[in-house]
Structures are given as C-alpha cells and as structure tokens.
N, C-alpha and C positions, 0 to 999 in steps of 0.2 A: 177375553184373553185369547191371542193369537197363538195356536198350536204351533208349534217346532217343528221343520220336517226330519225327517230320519233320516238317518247318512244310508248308503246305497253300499253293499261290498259285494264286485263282482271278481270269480274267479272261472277257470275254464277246465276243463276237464278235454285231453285230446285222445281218440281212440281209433288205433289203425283201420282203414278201412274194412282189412277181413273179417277181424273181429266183430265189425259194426255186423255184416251180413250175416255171419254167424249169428250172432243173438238175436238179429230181426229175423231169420227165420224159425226158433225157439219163440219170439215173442208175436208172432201169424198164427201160431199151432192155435187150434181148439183145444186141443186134449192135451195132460200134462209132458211132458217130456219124458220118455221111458226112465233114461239114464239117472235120475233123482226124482226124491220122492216127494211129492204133493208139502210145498210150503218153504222147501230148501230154496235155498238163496245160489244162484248159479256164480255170478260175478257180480263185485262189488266195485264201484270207481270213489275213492276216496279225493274231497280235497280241502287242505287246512284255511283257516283264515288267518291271517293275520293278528295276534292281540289287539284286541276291541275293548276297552273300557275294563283291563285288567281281566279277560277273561279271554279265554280261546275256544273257537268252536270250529266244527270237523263238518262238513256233506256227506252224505252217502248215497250213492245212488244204485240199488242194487235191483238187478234183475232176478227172479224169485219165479219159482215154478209152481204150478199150479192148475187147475183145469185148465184155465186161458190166462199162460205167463203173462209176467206183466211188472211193469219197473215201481219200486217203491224209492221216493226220496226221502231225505228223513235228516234235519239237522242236528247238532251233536254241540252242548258246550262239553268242554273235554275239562275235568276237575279230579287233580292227581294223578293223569292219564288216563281214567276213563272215562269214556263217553255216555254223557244224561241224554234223551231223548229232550228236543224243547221244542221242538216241529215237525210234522208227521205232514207231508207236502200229498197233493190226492193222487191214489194209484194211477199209472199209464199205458197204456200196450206202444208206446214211444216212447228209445232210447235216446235220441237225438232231440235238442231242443234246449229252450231253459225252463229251468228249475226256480222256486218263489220262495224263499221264506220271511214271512214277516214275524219280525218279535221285536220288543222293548230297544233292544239294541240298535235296530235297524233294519232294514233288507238286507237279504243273501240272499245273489242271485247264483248261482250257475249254470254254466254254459256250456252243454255237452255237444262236441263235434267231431266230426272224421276226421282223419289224417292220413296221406297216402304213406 
C-alpha cells in the first residue's frame, strides 16, 4: 500500500527588527532575566491556520525565561476557542528560523523573520 503524503501549511510570523535584538539579547543571557520569574513566558508571536479538515489550529511561539531563555513552539487545535496542546515542537535559544510540526493533519510550518 503506497502511503499518502501530507499536505504542507506554511504561514510566517514578521517581527520588527528591535524587537528581534531585544529578545535575542534576553535569549544569550545565561542567567534568568531579572525582570520575570524563572518559567514566565516573556512574548508570545501567535499565528492561525487556516480550517484544515473542519478543524482550526493556532502556533505559538513563545519566548519563556529561565536560567538560559529559550523559545518554546508549541501547536494548538483551537476547539470552542480554546487552544489543546497537539505539538510541543523542541525548545530553542533561536528566535528566528522555522518552526516543524508534524501531526495527522499535515505539516505546519512556520516561518519567523525580521522586518525593518
């Protein structure tokens, strides 16, 4: 039996360059960030997909503090408005880049970049 491939849903995430430098220097530190406390989530870049097989799912890509910050991706089918956890993508000390998640549905990719 010849396997199917999975459709592919790519969306992009843009983030002003200061912003980008701000957090990459929060995401260099060794040591937690004074300002928040060990595990808080600093900024989160959301972004929706499009209905996919009668189902909607959400990205997240949050940057989260910690002894040594570090970005969490993490997919979302969203059911009633809120968001189930269905991909937990592996932590990063890079904001910039794309993002993987594979599940039943498909790939979702995202695509986080600067913007001047």
């Amino acid at each position: 039996m010849k396997r199917k491939d999975k459709p592919i849903y790519v969306k992009s995430i843009e983030i002003p360059n200061k912003e980008v430098r701000e957090l990459n220097k929060i995401l260099k530190r060794k040591t937690s960030h004074p300002d928040w406390k060990d595990g808080a989530v600093i900024q989160t870049f959301t972004v929706a997909f499009d209905q996919i097989s009668n189902k909607k799912f959400e990205a997240d890509i949050k940057v989260c503090n910690a002894p040594s910050p570090y970005v969490d991706p993490v997919l979302f089918e969203v059911i009633e408005g809120i968001g189930h956890e269905v991909y937990v993508g592996e932590l990063t000390d890079s904001l910039l880049g794309e993002y993987h998640f594979n599940i039943d549905e498909g790939e979702f990719i995202v695509n986080v970049i600067s913007k001047n």
